[in-house]
Each structure stands twice: as structure tokens, then as C-alpha cells.
VODOVEX-321540 format. One record per residue (C-alpha): residue in three letters; x, y, z; residue number from 1. Coordinates in Angstrom, 1 decimal. Example, Ala and Ser with C-alpha at 12.3 -4.5 7.8 and 13.67 -1.06 7.14 Angstrom:
<r><res>Ala</res><u>12.3</u><v>-4.5</v><w>7.8</w><n>1</n></r>
<r><res>Ser</res><u>13.7</u><v>-1.1</v><w>7.1</w><n>2</n></r>
***
This chain:
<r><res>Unk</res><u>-37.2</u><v>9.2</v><w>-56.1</w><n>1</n></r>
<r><res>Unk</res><u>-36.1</u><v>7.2</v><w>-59.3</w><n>2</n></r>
<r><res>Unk</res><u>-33.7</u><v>9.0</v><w>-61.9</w><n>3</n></r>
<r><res>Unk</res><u>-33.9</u><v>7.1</v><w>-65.4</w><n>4</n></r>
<r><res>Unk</res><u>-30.7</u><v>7.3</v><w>-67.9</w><n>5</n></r>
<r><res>Unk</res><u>-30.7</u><v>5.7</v><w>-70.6</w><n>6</n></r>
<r><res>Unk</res><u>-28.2</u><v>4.8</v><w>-72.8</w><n>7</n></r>
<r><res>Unk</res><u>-26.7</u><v>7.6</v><w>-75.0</w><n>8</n></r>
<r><res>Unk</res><u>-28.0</u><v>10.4</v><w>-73.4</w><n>9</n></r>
<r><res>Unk</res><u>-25.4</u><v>13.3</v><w>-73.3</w><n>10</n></r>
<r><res>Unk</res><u>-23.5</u><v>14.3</v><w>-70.3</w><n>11</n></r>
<r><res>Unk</res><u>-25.3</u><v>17.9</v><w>-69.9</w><n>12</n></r>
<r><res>Unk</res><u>-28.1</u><v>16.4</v><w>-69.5</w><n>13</n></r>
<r><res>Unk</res><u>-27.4</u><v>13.7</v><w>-66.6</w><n>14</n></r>
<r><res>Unk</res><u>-25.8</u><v>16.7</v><w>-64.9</w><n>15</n></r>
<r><res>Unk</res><u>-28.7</u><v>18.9</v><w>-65.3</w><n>16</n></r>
<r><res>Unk</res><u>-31.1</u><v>15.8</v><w>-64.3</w><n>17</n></r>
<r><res>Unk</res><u>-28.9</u><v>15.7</v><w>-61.1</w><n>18</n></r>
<r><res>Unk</res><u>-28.3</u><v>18.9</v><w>-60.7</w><n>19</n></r>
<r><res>Unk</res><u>-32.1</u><v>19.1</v><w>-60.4</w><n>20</n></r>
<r><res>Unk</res><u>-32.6</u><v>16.3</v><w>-57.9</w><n>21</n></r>
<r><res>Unk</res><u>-30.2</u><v>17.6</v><w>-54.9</w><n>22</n></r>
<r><res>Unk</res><u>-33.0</u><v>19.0</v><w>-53.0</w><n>23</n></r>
<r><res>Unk</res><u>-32.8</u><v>20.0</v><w>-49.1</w><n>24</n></r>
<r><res>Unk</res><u>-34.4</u><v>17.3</v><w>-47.0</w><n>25</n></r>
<r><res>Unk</res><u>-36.7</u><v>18.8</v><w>-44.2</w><n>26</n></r>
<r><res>Unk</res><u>-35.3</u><v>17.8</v><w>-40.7</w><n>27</n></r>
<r><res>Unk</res><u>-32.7</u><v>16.7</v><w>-38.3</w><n>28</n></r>
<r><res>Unk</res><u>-29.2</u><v>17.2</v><w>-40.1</w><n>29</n></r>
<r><res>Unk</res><u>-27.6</u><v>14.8</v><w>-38.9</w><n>30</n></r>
<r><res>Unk</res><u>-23.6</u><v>15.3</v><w>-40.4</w><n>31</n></r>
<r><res>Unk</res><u>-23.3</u><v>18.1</v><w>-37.0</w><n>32</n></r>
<r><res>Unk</res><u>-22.7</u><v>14.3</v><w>-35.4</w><n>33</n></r>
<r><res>Unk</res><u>-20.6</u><v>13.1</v><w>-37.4</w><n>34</n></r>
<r><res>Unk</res><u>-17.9</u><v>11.9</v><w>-35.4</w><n>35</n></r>
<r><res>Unk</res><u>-19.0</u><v>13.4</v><w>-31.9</w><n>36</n></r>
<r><res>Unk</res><u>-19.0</u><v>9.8</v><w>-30.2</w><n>37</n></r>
<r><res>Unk</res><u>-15.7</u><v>8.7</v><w>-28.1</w><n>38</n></r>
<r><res>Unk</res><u>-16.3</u><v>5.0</v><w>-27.7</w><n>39</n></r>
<r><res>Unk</res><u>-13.7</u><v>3.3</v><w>-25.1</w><n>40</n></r>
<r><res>Unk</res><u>-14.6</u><v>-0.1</v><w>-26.7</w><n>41</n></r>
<r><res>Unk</res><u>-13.6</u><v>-1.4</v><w>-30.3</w><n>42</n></r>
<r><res>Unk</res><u>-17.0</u><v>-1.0</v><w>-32.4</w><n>43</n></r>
<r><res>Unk</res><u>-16.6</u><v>-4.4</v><w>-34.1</w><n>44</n></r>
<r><res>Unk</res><u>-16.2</u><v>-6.2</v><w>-30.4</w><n>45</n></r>
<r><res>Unk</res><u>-18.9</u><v>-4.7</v><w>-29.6</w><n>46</n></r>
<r><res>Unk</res><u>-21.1</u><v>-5.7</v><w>-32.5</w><n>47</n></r>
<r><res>Unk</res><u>-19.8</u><v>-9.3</v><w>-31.6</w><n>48</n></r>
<r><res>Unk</res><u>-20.8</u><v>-9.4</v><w>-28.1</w><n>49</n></r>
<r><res>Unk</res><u>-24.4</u><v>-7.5</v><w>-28.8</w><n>50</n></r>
<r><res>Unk</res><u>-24.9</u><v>-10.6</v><w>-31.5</w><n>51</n></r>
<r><res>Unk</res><u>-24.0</u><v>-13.2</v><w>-29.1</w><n>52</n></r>
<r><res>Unk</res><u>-26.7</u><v>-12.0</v><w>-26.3</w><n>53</n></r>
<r><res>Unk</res><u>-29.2</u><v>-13.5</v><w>-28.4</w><n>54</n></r>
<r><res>Unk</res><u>-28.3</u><v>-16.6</v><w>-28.3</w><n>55</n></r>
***
């Protein structure tokens, strides 16, 4: 969804526009993982060496 504001229009009304647009999204929520992994390897090594198999 695309939220238009144009120039000059009035701080009530963005926050209502917004206001209106926070809607609950149907399905898995998934901030209850937020933080649940325990990695024993440094996430940016590991990035490195996954980039490095392809070639």
C-alpha cells in the first residue's frame, strides 16, 4: 500500500492518514524470535565464507 503526502498538508492529517494505515497483518508474528538464535560463529564470517562457496 502507497500513502501520498503532499506538500502542505497539515500534521493532523498525516497522523490520521497513518494512524489509519497500521493495520494487523494476518500470520506468523515473527518479533516472538527476535533474538532467540545463539550463534557460536561471528555472523559476518559467516556471510564471508557462505559467499566464497560459490566460487
Amino acid at each position: 500500500m502507497v500513502t501520498t503526502i503532499k506538500k502542505g498538508t497539515s500534521r493532523k492529517k498525516i497522523i490520521d492518514v497513518l494512524k489509519k494505515r497500521k493495520t494487523k497483518t494476518k500470520g506468523l508474528d515473527l518479533k516472538k524470535y527476535c533474538g532467540s538464535i545463539s550463534l557460536e560463529e561471528d555472523p559476518l564470517e559467516m556471510q564471508k565464507k557462505w559467499r566464497n562457496e560459490w566460487e
